[in-house]
DOLO-472801 format. One record per residue (C-alpha): x, y, z; residue number from 0. Coordinates in Angstrom, 2 decimals, always signed. Example, Ala and Ser with C-alpha at 12.3 -4.5 7.8 and 13.67 -1.06 7.14 Angstrom:
BEGIN
{c1->+12.30&c2->-4.50&c3->+7.80&nr->0}
{c1->+13.67&c2->-1.06&c3->+7.14&nr->1}
! end
This chain:
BEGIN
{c1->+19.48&c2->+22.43&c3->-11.26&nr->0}
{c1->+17.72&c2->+20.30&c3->-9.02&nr->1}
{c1->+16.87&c2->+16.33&c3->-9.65&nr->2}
{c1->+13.29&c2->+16.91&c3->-9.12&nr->3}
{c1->+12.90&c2->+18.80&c3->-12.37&nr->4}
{c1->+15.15&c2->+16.58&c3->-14.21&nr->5}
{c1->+13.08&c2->+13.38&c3->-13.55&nr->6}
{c1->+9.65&c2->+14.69&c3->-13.73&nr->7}
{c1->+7.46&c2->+11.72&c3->-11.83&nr->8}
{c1->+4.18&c2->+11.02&c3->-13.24&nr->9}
{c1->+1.59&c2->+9.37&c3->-10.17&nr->10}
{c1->+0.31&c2->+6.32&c3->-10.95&nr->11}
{c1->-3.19&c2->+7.25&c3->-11.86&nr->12}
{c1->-4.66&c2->+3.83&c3->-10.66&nr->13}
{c1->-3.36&c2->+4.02&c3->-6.91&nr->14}
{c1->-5.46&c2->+5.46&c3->-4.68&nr->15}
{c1->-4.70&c2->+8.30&c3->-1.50&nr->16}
{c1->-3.50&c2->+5.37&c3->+1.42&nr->17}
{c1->-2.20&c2->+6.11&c3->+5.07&nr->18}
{c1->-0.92&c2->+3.89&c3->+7.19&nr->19}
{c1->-3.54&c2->+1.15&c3->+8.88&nr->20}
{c1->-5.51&c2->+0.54&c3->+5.49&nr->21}
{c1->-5.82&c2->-2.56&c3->+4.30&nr->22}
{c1->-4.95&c2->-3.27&c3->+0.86&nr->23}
{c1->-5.30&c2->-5.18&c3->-2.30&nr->24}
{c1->-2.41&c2->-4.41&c3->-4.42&nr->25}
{c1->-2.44&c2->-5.88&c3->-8.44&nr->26}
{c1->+1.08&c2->-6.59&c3->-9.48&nr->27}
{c1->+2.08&c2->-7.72&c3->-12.97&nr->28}
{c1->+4.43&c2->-10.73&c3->-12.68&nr->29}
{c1->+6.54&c2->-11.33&c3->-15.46&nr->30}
{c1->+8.01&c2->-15.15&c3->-15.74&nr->31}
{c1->+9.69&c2->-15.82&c3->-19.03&nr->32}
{c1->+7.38&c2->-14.66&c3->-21.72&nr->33}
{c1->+4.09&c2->-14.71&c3->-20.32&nr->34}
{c1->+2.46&c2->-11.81&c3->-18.01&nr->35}
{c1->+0.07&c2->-12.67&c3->-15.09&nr->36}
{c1->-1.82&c2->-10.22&c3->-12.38&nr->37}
{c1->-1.03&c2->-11.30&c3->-8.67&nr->38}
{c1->-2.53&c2->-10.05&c3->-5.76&nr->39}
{c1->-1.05&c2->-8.94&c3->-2.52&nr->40}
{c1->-3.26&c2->-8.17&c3->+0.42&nr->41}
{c1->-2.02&c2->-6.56&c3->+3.37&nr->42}
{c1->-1.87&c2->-3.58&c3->+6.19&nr->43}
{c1->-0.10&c2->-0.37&c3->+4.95&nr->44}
{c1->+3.01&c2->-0.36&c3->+7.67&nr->45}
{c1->+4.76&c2->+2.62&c3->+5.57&nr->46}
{c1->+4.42&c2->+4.85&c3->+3.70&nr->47}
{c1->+7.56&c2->+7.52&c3->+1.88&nr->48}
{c1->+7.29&c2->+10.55&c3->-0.04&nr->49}
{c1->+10.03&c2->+12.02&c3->-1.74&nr->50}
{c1->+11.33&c2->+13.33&c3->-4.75&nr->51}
{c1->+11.45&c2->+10.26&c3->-6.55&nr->52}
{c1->+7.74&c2->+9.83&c3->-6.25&nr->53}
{c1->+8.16&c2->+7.62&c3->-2.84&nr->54}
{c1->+6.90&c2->+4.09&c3->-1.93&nr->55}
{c1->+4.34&c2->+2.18&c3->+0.62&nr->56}
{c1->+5.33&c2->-1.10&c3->+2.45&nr->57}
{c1->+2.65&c2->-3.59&c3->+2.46&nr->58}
{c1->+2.90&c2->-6.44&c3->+5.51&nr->59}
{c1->+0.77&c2->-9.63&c3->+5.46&nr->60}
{c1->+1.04&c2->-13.33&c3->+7.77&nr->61}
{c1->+1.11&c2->-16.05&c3->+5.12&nr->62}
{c1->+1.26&c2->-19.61&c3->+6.89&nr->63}
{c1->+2.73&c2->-18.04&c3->+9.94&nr->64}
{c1->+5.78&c2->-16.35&c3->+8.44&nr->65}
{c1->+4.88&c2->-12.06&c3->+8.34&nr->66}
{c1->+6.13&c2->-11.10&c3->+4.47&nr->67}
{c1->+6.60&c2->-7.26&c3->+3.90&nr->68}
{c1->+6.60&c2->-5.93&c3->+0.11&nr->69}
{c1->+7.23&c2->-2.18&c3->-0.67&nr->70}
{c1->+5.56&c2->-0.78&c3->-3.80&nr->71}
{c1->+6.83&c2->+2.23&c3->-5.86&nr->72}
{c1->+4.46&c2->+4.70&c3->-6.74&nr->73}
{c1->+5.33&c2->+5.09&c3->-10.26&nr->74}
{c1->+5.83&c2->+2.04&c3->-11.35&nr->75}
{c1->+4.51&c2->+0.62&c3->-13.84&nr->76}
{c1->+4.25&c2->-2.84&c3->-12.90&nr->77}
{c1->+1.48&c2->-1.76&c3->-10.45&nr->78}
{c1->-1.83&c2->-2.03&c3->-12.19&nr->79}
{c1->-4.08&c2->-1.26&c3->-9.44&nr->80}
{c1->-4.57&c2->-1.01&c3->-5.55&nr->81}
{c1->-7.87&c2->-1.49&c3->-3.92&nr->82}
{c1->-8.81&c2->+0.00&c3->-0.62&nr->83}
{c1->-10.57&c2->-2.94&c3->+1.38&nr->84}
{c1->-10.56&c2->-1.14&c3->+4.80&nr->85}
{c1->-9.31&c2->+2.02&c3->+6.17&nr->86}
{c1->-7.69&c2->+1.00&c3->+9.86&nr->87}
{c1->-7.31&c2->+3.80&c3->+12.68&nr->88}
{c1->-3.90&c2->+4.17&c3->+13.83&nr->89}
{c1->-2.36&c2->+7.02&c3->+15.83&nr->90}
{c1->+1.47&c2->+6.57&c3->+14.50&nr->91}
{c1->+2.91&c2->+7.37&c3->+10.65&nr->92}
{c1->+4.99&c2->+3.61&c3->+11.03&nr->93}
{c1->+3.22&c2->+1.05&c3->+12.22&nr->94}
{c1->+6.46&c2->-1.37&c3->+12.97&nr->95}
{c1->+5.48&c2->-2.50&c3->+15.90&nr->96}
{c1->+2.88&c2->-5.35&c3->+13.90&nr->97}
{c1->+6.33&c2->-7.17&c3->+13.13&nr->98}
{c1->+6.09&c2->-8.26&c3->+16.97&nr->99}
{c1->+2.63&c2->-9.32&c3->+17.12&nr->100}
{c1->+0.46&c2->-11.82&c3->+15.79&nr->101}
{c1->-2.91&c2->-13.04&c3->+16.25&nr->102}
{c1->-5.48&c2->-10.36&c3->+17.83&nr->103}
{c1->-3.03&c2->-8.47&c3->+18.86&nr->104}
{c1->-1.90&c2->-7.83&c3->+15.35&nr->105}
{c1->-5.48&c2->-6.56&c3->+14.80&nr->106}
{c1->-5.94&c2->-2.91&c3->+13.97&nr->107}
{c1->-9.79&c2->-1.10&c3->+14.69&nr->108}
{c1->-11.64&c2->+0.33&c3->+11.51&nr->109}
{c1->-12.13&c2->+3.94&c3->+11.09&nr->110}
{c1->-15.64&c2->+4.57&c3->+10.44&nr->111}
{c1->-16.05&c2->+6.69&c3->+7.44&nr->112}
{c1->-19.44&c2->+8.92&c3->+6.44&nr->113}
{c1->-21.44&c2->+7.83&c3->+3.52&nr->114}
{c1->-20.42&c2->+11.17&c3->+2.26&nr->115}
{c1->-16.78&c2->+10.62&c3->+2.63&nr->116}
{c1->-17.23&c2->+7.22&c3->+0.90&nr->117}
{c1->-19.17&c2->+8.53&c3->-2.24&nr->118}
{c1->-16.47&c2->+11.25&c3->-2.81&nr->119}
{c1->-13.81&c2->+8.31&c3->-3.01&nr->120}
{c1->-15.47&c2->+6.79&c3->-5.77&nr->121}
! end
């Protein structure tokens, strides 16, 4: 017997394909005592992990100076949507080496995608 057919992952339907470089808007329920809020977290996509568990992406963002990295599963629930804002052109799967820069140097080049490409993502 094997774990993947005894945990049968369902996608989230609401997160997009991402690869590394894209920049993101991820919607996060936040739960604080009894009342439920949406927050967002923008960011680059430094990571992303496939597996049999359904995997996870690693979101990275500067906020007042200080870089803040939050990974996202998948499947979870709590995500309630992820927005595409710009799909970066990178030439590496891990994209760890943003941790040591800052400023312009942190900045990564858009891909340019066709209008055809474009219409089919939405």
């Amino acid at each position: 017997m094997n774990i993947a057919q005894l945990t049968e992952a369902k996608a989230n339907p609401n997160i997009p394909t991402l690869a590394p470089g894209d920049t993101v808007k991820v919607s996060i329920k936040v739960i604080e005592g009894d009342k439920e809020r949406i927050q967002v977290f923008q960011g680059v996509v430094i990571k992303i992990r496939q597996g049999t568990d359904g995997g996870n992406f690693m979101v990275r963002r500067v906020s007042h100076g200080i870089g803040v990295e939050r990974t996202f599963l998948f499947q979870s629930p709590l995500v309630e949507k992820v927005e595409v804002v710009q799909h970066g052109k990178v030439r590496r799967a891990k994209l760890y080496y943003l941790r040591g820069r800052s400023g312009k140097a942190a900045r990564i080049k858009e891909k340019r995608v066709d209008k055809e490409e474009k219409q089919a993502g939405n």
